[in-house]
N, C-alpha and C positions, 0 to 999 in steps of 0.2 A: 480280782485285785481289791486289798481292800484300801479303806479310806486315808490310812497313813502314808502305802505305797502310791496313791493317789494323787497325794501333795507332795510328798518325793519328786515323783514323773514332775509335776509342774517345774518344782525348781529346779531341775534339770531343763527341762525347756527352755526355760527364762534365761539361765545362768548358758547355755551353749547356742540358744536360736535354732536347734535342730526341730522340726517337726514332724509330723506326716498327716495323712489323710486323716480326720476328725474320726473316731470309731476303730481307726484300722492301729491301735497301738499292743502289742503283745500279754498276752496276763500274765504280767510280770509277780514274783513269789517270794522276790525279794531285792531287796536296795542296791544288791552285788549283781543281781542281773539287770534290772537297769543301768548300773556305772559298765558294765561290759557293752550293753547293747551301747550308749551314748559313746566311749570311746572307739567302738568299728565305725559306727556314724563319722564322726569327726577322722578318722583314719579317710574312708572310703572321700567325702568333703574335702580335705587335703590335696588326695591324689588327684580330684578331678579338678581345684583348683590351678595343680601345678599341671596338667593336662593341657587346659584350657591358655596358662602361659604360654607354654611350652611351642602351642600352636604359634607357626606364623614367625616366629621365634629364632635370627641367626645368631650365632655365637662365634666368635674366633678363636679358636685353640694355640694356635701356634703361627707363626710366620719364619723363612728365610728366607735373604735377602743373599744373591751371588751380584759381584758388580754393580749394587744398585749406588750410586753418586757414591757417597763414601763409602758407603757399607762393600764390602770385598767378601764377607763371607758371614752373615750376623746369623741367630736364631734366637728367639723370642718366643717364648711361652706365655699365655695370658691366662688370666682370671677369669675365671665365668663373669663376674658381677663387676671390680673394679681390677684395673692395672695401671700404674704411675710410673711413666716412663722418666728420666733423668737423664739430666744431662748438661753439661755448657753451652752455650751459644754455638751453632755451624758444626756440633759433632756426628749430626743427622737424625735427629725426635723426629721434625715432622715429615720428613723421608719415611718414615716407618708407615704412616698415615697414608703416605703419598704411593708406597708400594701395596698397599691395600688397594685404595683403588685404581694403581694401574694393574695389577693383577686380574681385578674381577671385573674391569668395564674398558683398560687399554684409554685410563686418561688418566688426567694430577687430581689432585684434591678438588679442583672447581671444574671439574667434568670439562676441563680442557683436553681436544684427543691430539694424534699426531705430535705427540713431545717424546713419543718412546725415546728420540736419538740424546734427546737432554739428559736424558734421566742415566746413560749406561756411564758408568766408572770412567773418568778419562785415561784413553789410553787402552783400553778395553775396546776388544767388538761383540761380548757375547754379554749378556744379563739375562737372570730368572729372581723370578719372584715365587716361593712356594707355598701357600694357606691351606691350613688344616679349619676347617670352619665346621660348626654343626647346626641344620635346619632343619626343625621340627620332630628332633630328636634321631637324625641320618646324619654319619658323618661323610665330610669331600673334603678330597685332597685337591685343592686346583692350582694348577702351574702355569703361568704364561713368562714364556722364555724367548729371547731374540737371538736368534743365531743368526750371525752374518747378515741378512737384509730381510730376513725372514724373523716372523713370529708364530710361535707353537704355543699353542695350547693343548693340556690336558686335563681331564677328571678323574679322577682314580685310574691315572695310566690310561685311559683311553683316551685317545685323540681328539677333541672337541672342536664348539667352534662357540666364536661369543656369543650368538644368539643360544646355545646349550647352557651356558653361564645366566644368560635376563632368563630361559625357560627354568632351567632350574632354580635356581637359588634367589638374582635380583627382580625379576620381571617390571620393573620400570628404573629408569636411571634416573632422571629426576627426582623421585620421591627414597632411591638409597641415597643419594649426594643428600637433599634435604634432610636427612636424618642422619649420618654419617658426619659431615661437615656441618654445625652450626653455623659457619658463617657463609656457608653456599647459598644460601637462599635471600641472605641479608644483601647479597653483592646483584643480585638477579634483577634486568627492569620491572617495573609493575606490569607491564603486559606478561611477563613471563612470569613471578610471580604469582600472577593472578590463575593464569593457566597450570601451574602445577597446583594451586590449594583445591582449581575445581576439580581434578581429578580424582579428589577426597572426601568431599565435606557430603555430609548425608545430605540426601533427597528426603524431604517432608512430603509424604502423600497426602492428597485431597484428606482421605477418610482420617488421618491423623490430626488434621487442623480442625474437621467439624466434629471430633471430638471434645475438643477445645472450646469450640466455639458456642454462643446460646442455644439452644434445639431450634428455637424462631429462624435465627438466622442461618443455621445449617440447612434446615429441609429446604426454605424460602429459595435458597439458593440451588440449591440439589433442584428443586421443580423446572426452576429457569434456564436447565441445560447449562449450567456450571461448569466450564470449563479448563480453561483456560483464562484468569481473571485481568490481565490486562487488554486481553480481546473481549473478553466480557465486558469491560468498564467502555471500551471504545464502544461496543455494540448498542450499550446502555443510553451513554453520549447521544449517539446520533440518533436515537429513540428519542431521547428527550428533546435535542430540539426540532425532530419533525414536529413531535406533540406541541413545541411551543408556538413555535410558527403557526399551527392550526389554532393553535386556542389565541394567537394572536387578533389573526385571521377572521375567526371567531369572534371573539369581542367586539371586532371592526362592524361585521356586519351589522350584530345587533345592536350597535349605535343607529348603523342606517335606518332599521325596523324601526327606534323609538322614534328617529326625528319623522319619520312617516306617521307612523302614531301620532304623535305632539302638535301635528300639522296643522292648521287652520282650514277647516274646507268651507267654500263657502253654498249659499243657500241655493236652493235650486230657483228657477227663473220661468215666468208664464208668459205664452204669446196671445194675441188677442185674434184669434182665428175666424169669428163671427164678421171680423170687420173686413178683414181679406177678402170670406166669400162675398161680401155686398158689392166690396167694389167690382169685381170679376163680373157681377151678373152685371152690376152698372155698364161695363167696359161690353159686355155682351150684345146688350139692348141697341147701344150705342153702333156699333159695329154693323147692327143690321140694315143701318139704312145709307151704308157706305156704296159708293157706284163699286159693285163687288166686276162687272165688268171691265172697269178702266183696268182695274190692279191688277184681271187677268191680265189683260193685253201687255199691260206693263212689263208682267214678270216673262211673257214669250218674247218681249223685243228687248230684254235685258239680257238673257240666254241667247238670245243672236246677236246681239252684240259683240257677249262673250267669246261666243263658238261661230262663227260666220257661216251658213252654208254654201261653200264655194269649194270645187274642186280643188285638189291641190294637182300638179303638174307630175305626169309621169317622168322625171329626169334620167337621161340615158347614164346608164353606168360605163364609167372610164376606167375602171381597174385593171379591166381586160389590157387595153393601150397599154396603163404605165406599164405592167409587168413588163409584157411585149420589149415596152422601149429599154427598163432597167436590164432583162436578157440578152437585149441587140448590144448596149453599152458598155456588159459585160463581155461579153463575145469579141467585141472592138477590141476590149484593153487585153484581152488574153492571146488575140492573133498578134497586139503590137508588141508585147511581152514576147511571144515566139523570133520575131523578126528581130528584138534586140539582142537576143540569145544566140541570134544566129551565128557561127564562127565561120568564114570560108577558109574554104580548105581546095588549095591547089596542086595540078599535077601537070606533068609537062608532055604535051601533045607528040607521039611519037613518029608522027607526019612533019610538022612543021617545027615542031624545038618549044613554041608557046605554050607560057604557063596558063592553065585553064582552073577556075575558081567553079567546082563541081558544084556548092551549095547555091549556084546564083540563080538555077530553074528553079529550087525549092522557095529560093528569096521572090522570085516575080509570082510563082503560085498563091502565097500567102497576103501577095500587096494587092491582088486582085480580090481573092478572096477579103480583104479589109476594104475596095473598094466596096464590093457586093453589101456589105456590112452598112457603111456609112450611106449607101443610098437606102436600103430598107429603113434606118433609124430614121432619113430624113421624111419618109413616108409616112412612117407610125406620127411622129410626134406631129407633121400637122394635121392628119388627122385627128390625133389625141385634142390638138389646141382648137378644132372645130366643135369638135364635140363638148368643148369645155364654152364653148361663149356661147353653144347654143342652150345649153344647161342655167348657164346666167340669165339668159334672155327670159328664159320660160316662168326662171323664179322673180324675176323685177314684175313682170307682169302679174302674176300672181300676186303679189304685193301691193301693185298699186289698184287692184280688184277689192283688195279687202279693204285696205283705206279707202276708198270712195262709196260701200256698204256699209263699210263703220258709219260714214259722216251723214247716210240716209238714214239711218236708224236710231244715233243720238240725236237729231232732228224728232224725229217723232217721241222718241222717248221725254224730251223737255216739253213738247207739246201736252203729253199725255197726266206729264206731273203735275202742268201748270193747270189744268182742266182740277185735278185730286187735289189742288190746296185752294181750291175755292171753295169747298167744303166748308161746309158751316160749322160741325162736330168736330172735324179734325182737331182743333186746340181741344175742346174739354177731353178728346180723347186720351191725347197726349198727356196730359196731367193727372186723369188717372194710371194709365198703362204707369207713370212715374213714382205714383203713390203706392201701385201694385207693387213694381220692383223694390220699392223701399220696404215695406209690409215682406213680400217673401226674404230678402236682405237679412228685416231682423227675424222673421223665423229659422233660418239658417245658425243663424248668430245665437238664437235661444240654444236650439237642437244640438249644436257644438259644445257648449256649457254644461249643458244638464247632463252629457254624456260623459264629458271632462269630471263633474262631480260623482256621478256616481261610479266613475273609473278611480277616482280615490278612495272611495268607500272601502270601492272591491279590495285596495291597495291595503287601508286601515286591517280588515279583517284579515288577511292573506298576512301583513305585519305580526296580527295577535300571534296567528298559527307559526309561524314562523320562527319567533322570539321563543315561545313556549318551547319548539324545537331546539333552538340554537342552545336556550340556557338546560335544556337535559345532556346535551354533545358538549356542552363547557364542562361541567359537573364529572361527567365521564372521563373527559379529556386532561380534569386536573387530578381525577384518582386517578387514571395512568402516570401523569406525570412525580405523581407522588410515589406512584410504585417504582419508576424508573429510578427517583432520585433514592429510594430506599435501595433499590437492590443495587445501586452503586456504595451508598454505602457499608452496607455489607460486606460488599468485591473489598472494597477497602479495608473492614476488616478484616475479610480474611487475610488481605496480603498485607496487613499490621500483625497479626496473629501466627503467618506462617515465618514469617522474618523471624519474629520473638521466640517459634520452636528451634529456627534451624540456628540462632544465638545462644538459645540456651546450651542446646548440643557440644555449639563450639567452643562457648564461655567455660565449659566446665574443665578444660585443659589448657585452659590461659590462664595468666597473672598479670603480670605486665602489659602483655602483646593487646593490643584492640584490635579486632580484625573488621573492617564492613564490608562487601563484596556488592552490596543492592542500596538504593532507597528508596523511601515510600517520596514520587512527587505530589506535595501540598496541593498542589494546583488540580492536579486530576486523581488522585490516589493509586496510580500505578505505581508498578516496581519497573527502578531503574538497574543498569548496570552502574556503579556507583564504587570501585574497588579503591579501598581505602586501608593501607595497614601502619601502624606504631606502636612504639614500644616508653611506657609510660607520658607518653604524650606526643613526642617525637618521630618524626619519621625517620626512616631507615638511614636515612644517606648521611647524615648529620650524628651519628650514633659513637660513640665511643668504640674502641676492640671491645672492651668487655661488656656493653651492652648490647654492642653485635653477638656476641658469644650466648645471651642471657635470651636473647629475642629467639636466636635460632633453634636453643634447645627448646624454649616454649613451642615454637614451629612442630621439631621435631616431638617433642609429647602430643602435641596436637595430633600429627599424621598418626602417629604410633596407635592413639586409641580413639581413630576415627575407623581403622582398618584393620588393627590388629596385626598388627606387621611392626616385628621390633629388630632393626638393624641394629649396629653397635655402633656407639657413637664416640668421635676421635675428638678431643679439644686437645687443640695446639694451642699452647705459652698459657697454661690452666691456672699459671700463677695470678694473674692478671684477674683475674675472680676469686675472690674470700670466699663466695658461698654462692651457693644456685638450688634450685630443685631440682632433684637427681630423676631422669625417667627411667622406667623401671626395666631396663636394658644394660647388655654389657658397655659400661665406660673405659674408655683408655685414654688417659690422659697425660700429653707430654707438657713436663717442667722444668725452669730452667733451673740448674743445681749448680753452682757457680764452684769452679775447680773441679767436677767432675768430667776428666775427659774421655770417659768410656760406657756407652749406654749403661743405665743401671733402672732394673726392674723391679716395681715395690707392687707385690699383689696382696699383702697384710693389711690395708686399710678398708675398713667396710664401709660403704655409703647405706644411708635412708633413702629408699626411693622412695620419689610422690607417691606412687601408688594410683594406676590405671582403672 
């Protein structure tokens, strides 16, 4: 090819947008074979465009109406693209609308069911409705007919059933009514609203947003088990304030460490130990020429004082007795309990005619037997009470053994002491052994101190080591907490970043309409459920007809090329609208023509679609 067909090809390029694979373009020989090759290009382009319409794609051809409200016998042809139905007020326009979707769903315009009996011709018992529709380039004839109390449906003459109608041709009612009716969706609560747009609205994948996102912040996140970003942001949360609470925690101790540091210790303390031994040998010397005699004797008649040696008395044991006696006691109260219980019981002597009471031998057996009873007890217990006084006797005497031995013993003991304090050493004794215990007192008192001191020491250096630790686990603790508080906000932006994809999405088939479905909460950077919609600033409920009209077709462009699914859409009283953005779908629109008493069909006007 040479260098003039070269520059050709470009402007053709340029001038059509056609291209192919860099290298792979034909050696072209001249300027007629590239205008041939560029026009099959744009031929074959065309068709896959109108393909890819075509997808997804229903049409209405035709409709009759037998019996429907007014209509007694209509038929109606429509436009591929536009058809303008006409009419007067109550001739039956949006009857036509209405026979649409009682045909293909068996309800009115706002997907009300159970109105079949409204809808038939008064004075009439039979109605059909017939649609020639085309989907996805297949045409169906579908009928649904009431005969008598019955409804029939069929598909190309074959017998159907409505789920055949949502499997073939609508497969969700919600979203044909919302595209069908513009003002179906406008009349809908927010909860139901909200549940028909999520059945549409694209899913933004992870991998789509850390596209988007810095590479820092994508992998950063990717590493941390990314999941799920409002369970991630909570995960994140409660990471960070475990770490805070430690590095609080933290801080606190290593207050304690410096105030132990900053301490004041004081000196250590010396005992004068030279002077202790002197006096001990003093106290020694002294000691030796004590009558070491007496103080035995002393300490053998202190110890028998103490402990007397005197027998103590064998006392007889009476346990035996009480038992004895508690047994015999019991045995009393059990034979007299018998005797109360006893019932007589008489019979009449067949000798003599007297009544004879049979249990009175058992009654005198038993009172003897309770005699027998009360003399043994009277035996045990004075015995019991002999053996009890003589058990006293034995211990008084014993007693008064030991107090008349005590009082020979502290006798000599006072003799013995007054002999030891005639003692001539005894006093200087005394005031050493006092000086001694003062002198050991304060070595005690040193030994506690000095140990006290060098137990702070130990504390001081154990502080150093300590502190040195805590501030490398602070350090530690706050790049965690810094990592925490980064990878929340990241989680954040990602779910600022993913909102802003799946808006863009939406935005680009809105005008009017604001749609919000989520919000990012300030406070924590989660996504909330947040569903919010209006139409130039307004909410729905407060809307004009023809802003409701304007809101739903945006709706309805919205569905249409979120999913590629383009039902035809009915606006009733179209007058009421100058102008709208046409989606790029068949329109049928009924208006009011005032003097016109007989439907009248305008399929001559072309619309501008938006363009999908």
């Amino acid at each position: 090819m040479n260098k003039t067909l070269e520059n050709y090809l470009v402007s053709k390029i340029k001038e059509t947008g056609i291209t192919t694979v860099p290298g792979h373009w034909p050696d072209f020989e001249s300027e007629e074979e590239i205008d041939e090759f560029f026009s099959q290009a744009e031929q074959l382009s065309k068709y896959a465009q109108k393909k890819k319409e075509e997808k997804g794609k229903m049409i209405i051809k035709s409709i009759t109406l037998k019996n429907f409200k007014s209509h007694k016998n209509t038929s109606i042809n429509f436009d591929n693209k536009h058809t303008i139905i006409y009419g007067d007020n109550g001739i039956g326009k949006t009857s036509i609308g209405e026979a649409i979707t009682w045909c293909l769903t068996g309800a009115n315009l706002f997907a009300t069911e159970n109105v079949t009996n409204k809808l038939v011709t008064i004075g009439k018992n039979e109605m059909s409705v017939t649609l020639v529709v085309e989907k996805d380039g297949k045409e169906y004839e579908i009928k649904r007919a009431k005969k008598k109390n019955e409804i029939e449906i069929t598909i190309n003459g074959i017998k159907s059933t409505q789920m055949d109608i949502y499997i073939q041709l609508i497969q969700d009612k919600d979203i044909f009514f919302t595209i069908f009716n513009p003002l179906y969706f406008t009349t809908l609560a927010p909860r139901d609203a909200k549940a028909v747009l999520y059945k549409v609205l694209p899913e933004v994948s992870d991998e789509e947003v850390f596209k988007e996102l810095p590479q820092e912040i994508a992998e950063k996140l990717k590493r941390n088990n990314f999941t799920n970003p409002n369970t991630f942001i909570e995960r994140q949360r409660e990471i960070l304030k475990d770490l805070e609470e430690g590095l609080l925690k933290s801080e606190g101790n290593i207050e304690v460490y410096r105030q132990i540091l900053n301490a004041k210790i004081p000196e250590m303390k010396t005992f004068n130990e030279a002077k202790l031994k002197e006096l001990e040998a003093q106290l020694l010397e002294l000691q030796k020429n004590q009558n070491v005699e007496i103080e035995k004797e002393l300490a053998v008649l202190k110890e028998q004082y103490k402990n007397p040696p005197i027998e103590k008395p064998q006392l007889k044991d009476t346990s035996v007795l009480q038992k004895a006696r508690e047994e015999l006691l019991q045995e009393y109260k059990n034979v007299q309990q018998q005797i109360k219980n006893l019932t007589p019981q008489y019979i009449t002597c067949s000798k003599c005619g007297n009544k004879i009471d049979i249990t009175q031998k058992e009654k005198q057996h038993l009172l003897l037997k309770l005699q027998e009873i009360k003399e043994k007890g009277t035996k045990v217990s004075a015995e019991l009470k002999a053996t009890v006084e003589e058990n006293e006797k034995l211990k008084k005497e014993y007693e008064e053994k030991i107090e008349k031995y005590k009082k020979t013993v502290l006798a000599k003991i006072k003799k013995l002491e007054a002999a030891l304090n005639t003692n001539t050493n005894k006093e200087k004794i005394q005031q050493i052994m006092q000086q001694i215990e003062s002198l050991r007192f304060e070595e005690k008192e040193v030994i506690s101190h000095n140990e006290a001191v060098k137990a702070l020491l130990m504390q001081k250096e154990e502080a150093k080591k300590n502190i040195r630790e805590v501030e490398k686990e602070i350090n530690a603790v706050k790049e965690q907490i810094n990592e925490a508080k980064t990878l929340i906000e990241y989680a954040k932006a990602f779910n600022a970043k993913k909102l802003e994809l799946e808006a863009a999405k939406i935005n680009k088939y809105l005008n009017k309409v604001s749609l919000q479905l989520w919000k990012i909460v300030q406070s924590t950077g989660e996504v909330k459920d947040d569903f919010k919609i209006l139409y130039d600033g307004k909410e729905f409920g407060i809307l004009s007809y023809s802003e409701r009209i304007k809101a739903g077709l945006e709706i309805a462009n919205l569905i249409m090329g979120l999913t590629d699914i383009k039902f035809p859409i009915f606006i009733d009283n179209a007058e009421s609208i100058t102008a709208y953005t046409v989606p790029n779908t068949q329109i049928l629109e009924a208006r009011v023509k005032e003097g016109v008493k007989a439907i009248e069909v305008d399929t001559s006007q072309d619309l501008v679609f938006a363009g999908l």
